[in-house]
C-alpha positions in Angstrom: 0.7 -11.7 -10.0 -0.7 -8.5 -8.2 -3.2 -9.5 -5.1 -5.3 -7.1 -2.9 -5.3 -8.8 0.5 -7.3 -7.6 4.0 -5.7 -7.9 7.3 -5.9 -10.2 9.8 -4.9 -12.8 7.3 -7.4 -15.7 6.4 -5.7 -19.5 5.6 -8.1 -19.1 2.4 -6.4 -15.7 1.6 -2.6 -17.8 2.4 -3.4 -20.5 0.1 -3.9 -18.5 -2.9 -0.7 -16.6 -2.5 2.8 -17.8 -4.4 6.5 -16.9 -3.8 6.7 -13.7 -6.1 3.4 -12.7 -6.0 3.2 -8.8 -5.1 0.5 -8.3 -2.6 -0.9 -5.1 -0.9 -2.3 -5.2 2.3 -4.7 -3.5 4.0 -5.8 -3.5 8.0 -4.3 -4.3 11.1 -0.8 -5.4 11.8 1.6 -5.4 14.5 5.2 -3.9 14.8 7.8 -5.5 16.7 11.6 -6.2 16.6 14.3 -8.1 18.3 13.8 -6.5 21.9 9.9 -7.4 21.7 10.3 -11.0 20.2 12.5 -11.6 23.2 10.4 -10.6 25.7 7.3 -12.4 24.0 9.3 -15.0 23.9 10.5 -15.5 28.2 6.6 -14.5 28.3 5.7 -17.7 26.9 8.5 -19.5 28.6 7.1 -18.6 31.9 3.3 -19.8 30.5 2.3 -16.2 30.7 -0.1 -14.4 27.8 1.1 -11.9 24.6 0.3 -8.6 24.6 -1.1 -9.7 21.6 -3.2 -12.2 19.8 -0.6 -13.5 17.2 -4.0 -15.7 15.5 -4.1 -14.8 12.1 -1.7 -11.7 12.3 1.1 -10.2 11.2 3.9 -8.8 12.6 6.0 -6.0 11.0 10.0 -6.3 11.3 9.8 -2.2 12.5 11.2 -0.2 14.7 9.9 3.4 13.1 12.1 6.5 13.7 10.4 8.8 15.7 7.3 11.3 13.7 7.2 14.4 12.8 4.3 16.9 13.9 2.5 15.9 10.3 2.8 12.5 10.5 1.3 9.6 11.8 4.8 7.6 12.2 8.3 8.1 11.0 10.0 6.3 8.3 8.9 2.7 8.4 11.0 0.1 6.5 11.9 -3.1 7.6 14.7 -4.5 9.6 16.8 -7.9 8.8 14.4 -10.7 9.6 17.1 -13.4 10.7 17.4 -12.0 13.8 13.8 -12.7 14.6 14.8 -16.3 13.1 15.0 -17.5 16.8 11.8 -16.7 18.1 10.1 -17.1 15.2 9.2 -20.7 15.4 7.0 -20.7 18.6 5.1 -17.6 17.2 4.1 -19.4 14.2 2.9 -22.3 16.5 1.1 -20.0 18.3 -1.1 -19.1 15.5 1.1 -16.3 13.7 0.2 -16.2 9.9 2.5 -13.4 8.4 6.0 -11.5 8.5 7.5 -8.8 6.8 10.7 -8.0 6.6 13.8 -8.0 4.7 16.2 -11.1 3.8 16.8 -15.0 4.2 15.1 -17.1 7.0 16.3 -19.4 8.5 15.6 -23.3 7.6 13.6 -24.0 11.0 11.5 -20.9 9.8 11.0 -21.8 6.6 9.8 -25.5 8.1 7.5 -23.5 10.7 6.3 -21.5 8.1 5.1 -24.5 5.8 3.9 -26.9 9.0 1.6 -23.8 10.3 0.3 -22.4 6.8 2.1 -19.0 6.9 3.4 -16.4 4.8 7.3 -14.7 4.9 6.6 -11.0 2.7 9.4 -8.7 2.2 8.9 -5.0 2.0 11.3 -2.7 -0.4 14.6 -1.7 2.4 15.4 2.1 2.1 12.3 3.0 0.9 11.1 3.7 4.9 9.4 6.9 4.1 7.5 6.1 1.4 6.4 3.1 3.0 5.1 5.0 6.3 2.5 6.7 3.8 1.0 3.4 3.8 0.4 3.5 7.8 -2.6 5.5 8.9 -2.7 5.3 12.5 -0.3 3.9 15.1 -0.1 2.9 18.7 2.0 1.7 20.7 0.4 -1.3 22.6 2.9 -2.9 25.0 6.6 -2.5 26.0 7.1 1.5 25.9 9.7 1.5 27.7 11.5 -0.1 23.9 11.1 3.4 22.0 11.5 2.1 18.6 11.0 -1.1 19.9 8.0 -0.9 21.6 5.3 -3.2 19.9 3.0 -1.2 17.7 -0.3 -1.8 16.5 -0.8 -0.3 13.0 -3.7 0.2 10.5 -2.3 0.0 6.9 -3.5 0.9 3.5 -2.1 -0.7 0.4 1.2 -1.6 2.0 3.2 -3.2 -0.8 5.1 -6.2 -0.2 6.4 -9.5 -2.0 5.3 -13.0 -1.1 9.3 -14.8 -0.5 8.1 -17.5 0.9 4.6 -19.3 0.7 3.0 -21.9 2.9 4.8 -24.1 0.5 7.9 -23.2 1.2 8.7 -22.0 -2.2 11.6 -19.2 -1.5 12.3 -16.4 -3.9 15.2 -15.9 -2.8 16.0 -19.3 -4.3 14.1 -19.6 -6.9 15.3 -16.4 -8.7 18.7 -17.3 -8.5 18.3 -20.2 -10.4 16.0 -18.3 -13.1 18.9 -16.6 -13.8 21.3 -19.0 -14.0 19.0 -20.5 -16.6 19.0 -17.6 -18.4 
């Protein structure tokens, strides 16, 4: 099933959404990659705030190559999500609702992703430049000093992903496999 979804995510928006539903969202959303998570991460180990409310959002697996004069952001496609698999946990606790990326999760993620009522989508790897055509304005708001890295706030139109896994914990990943060994 095809959805339309607005950014921030809402738990009413979440609950509607099933492991291979393709989605396109629209709004705000955050970039950030392995460098970032760590540092969020020792942030909250030393009881000290993100440079970003994680309540409802979503944070894009990206670390955009750099943009040309014309362009709001290089290409933009996503990076392996299991090595965010460590961090991921406590940012879901902490209110996070979505990720994109690309691959499997771990099986503490998927069981912080169905305890907190979130969302794992994955967005098409290789396709990075058609995917920044989707981003409209970024900035970088914390960490800089990452490049690529840094954490990014983005405003998105139409981005299209795939739901992997749901609240549920329904995984695509699994679930077509076994569709096809049906077949």
């Amino acid at each position: 099933m095809e959805k339309n979804i607005s950014v921030p995510l809402k738990q009413e928006d979440i609950d509607q959404l099933r492991s291979g539903d393709y989605v396109y969202l629209s709004g705000v959303i955050y970039t950030a990659r392995d460098a970032a998570h760590k540092r969020m991460y020792d942030a909250l180990e030393r009881g000290e705030d993100l440079p970003i409310e994680l309540n409802g959002n979503i944070i894009y697996y990206l670390g955009p190559s750099p943009a040309r004069d014309d362009q709001v952001i290089g290409s933009a496609g996503p990076t392996t999500s299991s090595r965010m698999d460590k961090y991921t946990p406590a940012m879901l606790d902490l209110g996070l609702k979505g990720m994109v990326g690309k691959g499997k999760r771990s099986d503490e993620v998927i069981e912080a992703i169905k305890k907190n009522g979130a969302v794992y989508f994955a967005a098409v790897g290789g396709a990075g430049a058609l995917l920044s055509k989707c981003i409209k304005k970024s900035e970088v708001v914390a960490h800089d000093d990452l490049g690529t890295e840094a954490i990014r706030r983005l405003e998105i139109e139409n981005l299209p992903v795939i739901v992997v896994i749901d609240k549920d914990g329904n995984n695509l990943y699994e679930t077509a496999v076994e569709k096809w060994k049906k077949d």
